[in-house]
C-alpha positions as CSV (number, residue, x, y, z in Angstrom):
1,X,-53.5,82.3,-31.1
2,X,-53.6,82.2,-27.0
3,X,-51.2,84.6,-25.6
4,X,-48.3,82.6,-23.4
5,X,-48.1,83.4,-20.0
6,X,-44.8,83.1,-18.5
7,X,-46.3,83.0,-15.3
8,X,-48.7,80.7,-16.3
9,X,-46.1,78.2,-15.6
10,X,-44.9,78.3,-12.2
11,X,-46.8,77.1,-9.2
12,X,-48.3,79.4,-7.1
13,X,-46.1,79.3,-4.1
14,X,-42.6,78.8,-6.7
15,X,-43.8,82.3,-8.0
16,X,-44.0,84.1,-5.0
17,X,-40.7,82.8,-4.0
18,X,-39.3,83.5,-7.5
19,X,-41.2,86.9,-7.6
20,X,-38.7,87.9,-4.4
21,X,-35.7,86.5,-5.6
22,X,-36.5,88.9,-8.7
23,X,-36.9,92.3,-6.1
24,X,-33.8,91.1,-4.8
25,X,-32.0,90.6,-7.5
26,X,-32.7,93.6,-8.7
27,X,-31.7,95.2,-5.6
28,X,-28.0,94.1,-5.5
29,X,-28.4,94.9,-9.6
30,X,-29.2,98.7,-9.1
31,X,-26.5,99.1,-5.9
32,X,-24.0,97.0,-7.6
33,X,-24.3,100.5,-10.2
34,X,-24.8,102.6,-7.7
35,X,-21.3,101.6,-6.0
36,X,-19.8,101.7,-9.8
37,X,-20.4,105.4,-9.9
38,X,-18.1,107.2,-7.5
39,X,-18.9,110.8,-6.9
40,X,-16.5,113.6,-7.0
41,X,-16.5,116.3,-4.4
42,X,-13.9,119.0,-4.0
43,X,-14.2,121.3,-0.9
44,X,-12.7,124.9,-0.7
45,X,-11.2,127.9,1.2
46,X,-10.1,131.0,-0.3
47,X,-9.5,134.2,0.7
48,X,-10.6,137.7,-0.7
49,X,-13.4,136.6,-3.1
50,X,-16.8,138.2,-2.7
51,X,-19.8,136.3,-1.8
52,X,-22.0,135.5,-4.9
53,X,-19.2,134.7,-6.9
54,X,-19.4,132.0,-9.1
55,X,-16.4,129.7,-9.5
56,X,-16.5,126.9,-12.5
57,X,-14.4,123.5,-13.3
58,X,-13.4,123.1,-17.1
59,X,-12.8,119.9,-18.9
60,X,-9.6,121.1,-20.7
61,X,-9.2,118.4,-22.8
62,X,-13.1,117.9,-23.8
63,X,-13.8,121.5,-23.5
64,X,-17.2,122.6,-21.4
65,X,-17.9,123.3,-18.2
66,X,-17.9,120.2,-15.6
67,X,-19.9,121.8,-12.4
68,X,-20.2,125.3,-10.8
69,X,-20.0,126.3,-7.3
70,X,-21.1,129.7,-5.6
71,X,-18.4,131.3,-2.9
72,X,-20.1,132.0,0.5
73,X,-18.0,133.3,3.3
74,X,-14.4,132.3,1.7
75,X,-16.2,128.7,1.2
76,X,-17.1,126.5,-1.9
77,X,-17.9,123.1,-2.4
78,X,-17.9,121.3,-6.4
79,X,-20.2,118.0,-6.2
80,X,-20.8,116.1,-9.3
81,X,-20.1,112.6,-11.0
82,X,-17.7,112.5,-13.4
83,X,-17.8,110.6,-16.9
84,X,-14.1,109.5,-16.4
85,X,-11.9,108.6,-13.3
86,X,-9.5,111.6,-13.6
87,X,-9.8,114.7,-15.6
88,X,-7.8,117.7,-16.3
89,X,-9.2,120.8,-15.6
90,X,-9.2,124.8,-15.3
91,X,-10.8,126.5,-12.1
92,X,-11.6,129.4,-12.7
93,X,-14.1,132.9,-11.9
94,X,-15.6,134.3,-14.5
95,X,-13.5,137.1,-14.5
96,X,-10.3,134.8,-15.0
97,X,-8.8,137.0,-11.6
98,X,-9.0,134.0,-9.7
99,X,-7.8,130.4,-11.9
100,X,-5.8,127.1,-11.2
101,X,-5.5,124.1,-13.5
102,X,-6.7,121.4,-11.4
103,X,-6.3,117.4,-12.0
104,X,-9.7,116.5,-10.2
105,X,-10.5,112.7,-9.3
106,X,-13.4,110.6,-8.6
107,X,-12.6,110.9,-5.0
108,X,-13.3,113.8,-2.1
109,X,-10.9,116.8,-2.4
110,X,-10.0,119.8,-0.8
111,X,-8.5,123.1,-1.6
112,X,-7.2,125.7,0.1
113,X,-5.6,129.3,-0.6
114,X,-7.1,131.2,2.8
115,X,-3.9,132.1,3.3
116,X,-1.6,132.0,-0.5
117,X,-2.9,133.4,-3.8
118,X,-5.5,131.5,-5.6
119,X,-3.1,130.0,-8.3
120,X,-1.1,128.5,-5.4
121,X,-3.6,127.0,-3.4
122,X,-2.5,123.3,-1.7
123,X,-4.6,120.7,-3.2
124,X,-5.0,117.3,-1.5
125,X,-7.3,113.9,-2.8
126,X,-6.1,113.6,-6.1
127,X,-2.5,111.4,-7.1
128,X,-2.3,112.9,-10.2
129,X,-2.6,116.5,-9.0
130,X,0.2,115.7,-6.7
131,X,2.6,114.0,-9.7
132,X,1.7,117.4,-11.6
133,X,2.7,119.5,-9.1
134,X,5.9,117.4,-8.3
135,X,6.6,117.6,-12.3
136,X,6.4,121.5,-12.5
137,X,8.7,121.5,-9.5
138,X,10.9,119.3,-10.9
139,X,11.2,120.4,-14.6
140,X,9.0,123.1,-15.6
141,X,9.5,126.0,-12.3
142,X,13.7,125.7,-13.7
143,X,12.9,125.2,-17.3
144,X,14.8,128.8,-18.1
145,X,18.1,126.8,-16.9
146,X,17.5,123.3,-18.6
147,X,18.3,122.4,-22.0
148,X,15.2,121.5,-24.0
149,X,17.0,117.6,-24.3
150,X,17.4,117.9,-20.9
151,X,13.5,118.8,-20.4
152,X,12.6,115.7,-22.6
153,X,14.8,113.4,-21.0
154,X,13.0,114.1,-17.3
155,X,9.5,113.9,-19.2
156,X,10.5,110.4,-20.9
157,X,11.4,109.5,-17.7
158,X,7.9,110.3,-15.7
159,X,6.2,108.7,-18.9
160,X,8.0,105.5,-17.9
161,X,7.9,105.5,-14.3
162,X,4.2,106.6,-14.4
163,X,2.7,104.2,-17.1
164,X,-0.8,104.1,-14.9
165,X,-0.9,107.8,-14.2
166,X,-3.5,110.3,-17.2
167,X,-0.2,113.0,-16.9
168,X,1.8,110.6,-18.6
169,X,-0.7,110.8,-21.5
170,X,-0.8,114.2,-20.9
171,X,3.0,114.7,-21.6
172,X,2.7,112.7,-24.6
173,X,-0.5,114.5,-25.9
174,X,0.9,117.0,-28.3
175,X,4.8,116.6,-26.9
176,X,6.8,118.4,-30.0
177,X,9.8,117.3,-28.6
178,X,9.1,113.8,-29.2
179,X,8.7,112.4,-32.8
180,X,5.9,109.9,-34.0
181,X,7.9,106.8,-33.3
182,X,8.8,108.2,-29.7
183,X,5.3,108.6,-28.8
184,X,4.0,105.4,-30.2
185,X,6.6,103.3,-28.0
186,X,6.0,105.3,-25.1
187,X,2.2,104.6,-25.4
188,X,2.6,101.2,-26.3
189,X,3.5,100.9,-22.5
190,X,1.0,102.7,-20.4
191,X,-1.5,101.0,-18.8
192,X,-5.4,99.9,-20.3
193,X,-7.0,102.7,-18.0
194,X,-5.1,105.7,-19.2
195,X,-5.2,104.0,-22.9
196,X,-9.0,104.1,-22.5
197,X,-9.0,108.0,-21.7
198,X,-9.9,111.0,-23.0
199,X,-6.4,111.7,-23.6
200,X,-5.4,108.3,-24.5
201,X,-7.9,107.8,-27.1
202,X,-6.7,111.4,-28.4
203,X,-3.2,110.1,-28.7
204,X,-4.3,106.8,-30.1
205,X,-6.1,108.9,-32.9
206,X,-3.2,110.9,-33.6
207,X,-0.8,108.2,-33.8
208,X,-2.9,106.2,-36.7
209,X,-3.4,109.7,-38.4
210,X,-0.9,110.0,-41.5
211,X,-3.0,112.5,-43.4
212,X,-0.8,115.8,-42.4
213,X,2.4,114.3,-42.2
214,X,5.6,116.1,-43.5
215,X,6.0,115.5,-47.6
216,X,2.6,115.2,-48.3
217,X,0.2,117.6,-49.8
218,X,-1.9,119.5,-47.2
219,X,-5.5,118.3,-47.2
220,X,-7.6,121.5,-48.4
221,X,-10.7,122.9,-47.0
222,X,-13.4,125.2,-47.2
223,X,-14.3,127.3,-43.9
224,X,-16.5,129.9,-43.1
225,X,-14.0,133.3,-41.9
226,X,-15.2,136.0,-39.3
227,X,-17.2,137.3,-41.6
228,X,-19.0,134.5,-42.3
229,X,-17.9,134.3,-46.1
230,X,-16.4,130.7,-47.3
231,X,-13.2,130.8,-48.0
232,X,-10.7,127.8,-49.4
233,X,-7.2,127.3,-47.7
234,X,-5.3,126.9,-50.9
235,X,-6.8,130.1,-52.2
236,X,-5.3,131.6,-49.4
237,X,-1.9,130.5,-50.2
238,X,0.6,130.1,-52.6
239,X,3.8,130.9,-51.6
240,X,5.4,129.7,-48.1
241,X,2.5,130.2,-45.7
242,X,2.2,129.1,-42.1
243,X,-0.7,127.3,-41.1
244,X,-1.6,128.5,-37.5
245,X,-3.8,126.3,-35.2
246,X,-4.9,128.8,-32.2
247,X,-8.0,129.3,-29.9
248,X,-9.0,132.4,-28.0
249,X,-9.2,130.9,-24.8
250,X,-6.0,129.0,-25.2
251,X,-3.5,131.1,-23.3
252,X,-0.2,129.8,-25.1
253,X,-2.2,131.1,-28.3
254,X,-2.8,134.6,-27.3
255,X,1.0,134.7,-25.8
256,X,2.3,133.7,-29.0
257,X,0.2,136.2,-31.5
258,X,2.5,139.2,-30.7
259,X,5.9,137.4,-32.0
260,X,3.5,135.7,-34.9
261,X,2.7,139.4,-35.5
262,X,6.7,140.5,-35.7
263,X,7.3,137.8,-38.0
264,X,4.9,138.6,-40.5
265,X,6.0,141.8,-40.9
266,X,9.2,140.9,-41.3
267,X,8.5,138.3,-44.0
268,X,5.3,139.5,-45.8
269,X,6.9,141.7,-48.3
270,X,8.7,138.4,-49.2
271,X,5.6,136.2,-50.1
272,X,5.2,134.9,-46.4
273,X,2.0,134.2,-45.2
274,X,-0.3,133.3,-42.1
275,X,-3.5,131.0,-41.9
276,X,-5.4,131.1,-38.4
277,X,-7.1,128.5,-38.3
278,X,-9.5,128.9,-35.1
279,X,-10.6,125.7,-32.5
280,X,-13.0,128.0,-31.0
281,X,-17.0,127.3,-30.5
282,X,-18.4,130.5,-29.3
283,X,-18.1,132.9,-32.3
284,X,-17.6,135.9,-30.4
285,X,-15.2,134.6,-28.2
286,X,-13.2,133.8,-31.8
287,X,-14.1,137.6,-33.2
288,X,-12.9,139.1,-30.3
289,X,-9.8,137.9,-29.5
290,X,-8.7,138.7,-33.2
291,X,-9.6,142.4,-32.8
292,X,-8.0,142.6,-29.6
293,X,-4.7,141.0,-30.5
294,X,-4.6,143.2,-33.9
295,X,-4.4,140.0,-36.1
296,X,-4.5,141.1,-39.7
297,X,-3.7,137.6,-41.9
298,X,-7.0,135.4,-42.7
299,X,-8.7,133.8,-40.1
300,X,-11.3,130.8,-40.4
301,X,-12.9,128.6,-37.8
302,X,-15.3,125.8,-38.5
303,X,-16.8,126.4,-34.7
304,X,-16.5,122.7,-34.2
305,X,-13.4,122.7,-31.7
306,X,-11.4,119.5,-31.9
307,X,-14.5,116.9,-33.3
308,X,-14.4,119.2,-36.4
309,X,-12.7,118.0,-39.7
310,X,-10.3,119.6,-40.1
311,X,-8.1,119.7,-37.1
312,X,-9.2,115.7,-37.3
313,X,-7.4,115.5,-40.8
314,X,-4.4,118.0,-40.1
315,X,-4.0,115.6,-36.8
316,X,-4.0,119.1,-34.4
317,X,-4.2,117.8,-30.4
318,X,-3.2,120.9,-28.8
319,X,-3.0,124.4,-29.4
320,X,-1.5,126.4,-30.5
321,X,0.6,124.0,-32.9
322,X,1.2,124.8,-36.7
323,X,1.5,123.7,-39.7
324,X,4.2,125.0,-42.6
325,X,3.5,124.6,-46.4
326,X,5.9,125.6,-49.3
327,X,5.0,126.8,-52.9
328,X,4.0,123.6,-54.2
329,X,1.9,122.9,-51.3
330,X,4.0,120.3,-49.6
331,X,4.1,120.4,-45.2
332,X,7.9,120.6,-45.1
333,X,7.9,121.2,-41.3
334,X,4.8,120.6,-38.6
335,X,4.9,122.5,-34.7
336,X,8.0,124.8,-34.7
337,X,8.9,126.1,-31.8
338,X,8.0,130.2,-31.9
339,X,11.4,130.4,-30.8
340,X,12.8,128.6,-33.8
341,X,10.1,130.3,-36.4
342,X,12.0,133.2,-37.7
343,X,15.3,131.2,-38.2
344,X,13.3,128.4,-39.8
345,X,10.8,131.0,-41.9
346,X,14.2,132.8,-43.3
347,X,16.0,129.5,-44.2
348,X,12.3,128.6,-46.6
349,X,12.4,132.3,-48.6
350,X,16.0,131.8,-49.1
């Protein structure tokens, strides 16, 4: 069979012409993408860091480092594209002296702390940055003097006057003071963008997840401890035991494990127990932080951070969160506030 030649049929002079209408075309087609894909720049000043330090940017709601950037003469300049419009993030130096979280934008930023402390550094090029920083002034700098309905009524409020802005999903991401119902409606109202987010889609996830929820039996695993050794959750339990969802490099997490620690001592002796359940991916990291914060109840981790199963099934967004299970192995109560968990653990035993 002859082989067809598409350019077989055109004219001579029709194919030339079409030949540059093709170049062309193709021109506008690869700087229609080029203008589609907006870089991110964010340029620094600080003050008192040596030269050859590293500084990095951490995707705190993906997890992994964005982009690095070496300090030279009090100067440092991040330059990257980024796989969504805004993203949360962590700046930090390796020795986590030096660290700000940072809402980073597909637009050119500055920062400067030449002449404040690192963590206070004035941040311009980014809206959402600006709405976060006008949020912790608002709510969270006084939060010592403001009723917790009082802190839930000012973040309902942002949500709703802020329905395009990634915080909003941010507040909702994990919020314990806002049931399932709350968080659905409140979503139901932001915009397609910040829908289409990282922590949009999260929240999406979580609100069709009914797996974990309170009356039902808690889905069992098996998951590899520190040691390496499988172990299975319901082996591990038996009487009322908390499951604790926790991350070394999650500061709330490590803040938390000292009161975790009074508490089961207190309640031990009376059939209490403690499941840490670990969101880590670096195994030493994990190993670690449970030798230096003394933890003696089991641990396990998976090493699969949030895509692994069983934070997907137990419907975990955020750490540290946690999980309680009676005798029978029913979730009577899901994300209780540390403040709230020795009241809530003596009203179980008795």
């Amino acid at each position: 069979m002859a082989q067809f030649n598409f350019y077989s049929f055109i004219a001579k002079p029709t194919l030339i012409m079409f030949l540059k209408n093709l170049m062309l075309l193709s021109l506008i087609s690869c700087n229609l993408v080029i203008a589609q894909k907006k870089d991110f720049s964010l340029s620094g000043k600080t003050s008192n860091i040596n030269d050859g330090t590293y500084l990095f940017l951490r995707d705190l709601v993906n997890g992994g480092n964005i982009d690095s950037a070496l300090v030279k003469n009090n100067s440092f300049k991040f330059e990257t594209i980024l796989t969504e419009p805004v993203v949360y993030t962590m700046l930090f130096s390796r020795d986590r002296k030096n660290f700000k979280e940072v809402w980073i934008e597909d637009s050119e930023m500055t920062f400067n702390s030449s002449n404040v402390d690192f963590k206070n550094a004035k941040i311009t090029g980014s809206r959402n940055q600006y709405l976060f920083e006008e949020l912790i002034e608002d709510t969270y700098s006084n939060s010592n003097n403001l009723s917790k309905k009082i802190i839930k009524e000012k973040e309902v409020s942002f949500i709703k006057n802020h329905p395009d802005a990634v915080i909003s999903a941010y507040l909702l991401h994990g919020n314990k003071k806002l049931n399932k119902e709350e968080i659905k409606g409140l979503f139901k109202n932001l915009t397609d963008d910040v829908k289409q987010s990282s922590l949009g889609k999260k929240i999406a996830r979580n609100i069709e997840n009914n797996i974990a929820s309170i009356g039902k039996e808690f889905p069992d695993f098996s998951i590899p401890n520190e040691k390496g050794e499988i172990k299975q959750i319901s082996k591990l339990t038996g009487g009322l035991t908390l499951l604790q969802f926790w991350s070394s490099t999650c500061y709330g997490s490590r803040l938390m494990n000292p009161k975790l620690k009074e508490i089961y001592e207190k309640y031990h002796s009376e059939g209490f127990r403690i499941v840490g359940i670990s969101r880590d991916r670096i195994k030493d990291n994990w190993t670690n932080a449970i030798k230096e914060d003394n933890l003696t109840w089991p641990q396990l981790s998976n090493l699969e951070s949030w895509e692994g199963e069983v934070f997907q099934a137990y419907g975990i967004s955020t750490t540290p969160s946690n999980i309680l299970i009676n005798e029978k192995g029913i979730i009577v109560e899901r994300d209780i506030d540390i403040e709230d968990l020795d009241n809530t653990i003596s009203r179980y035993l008795n």
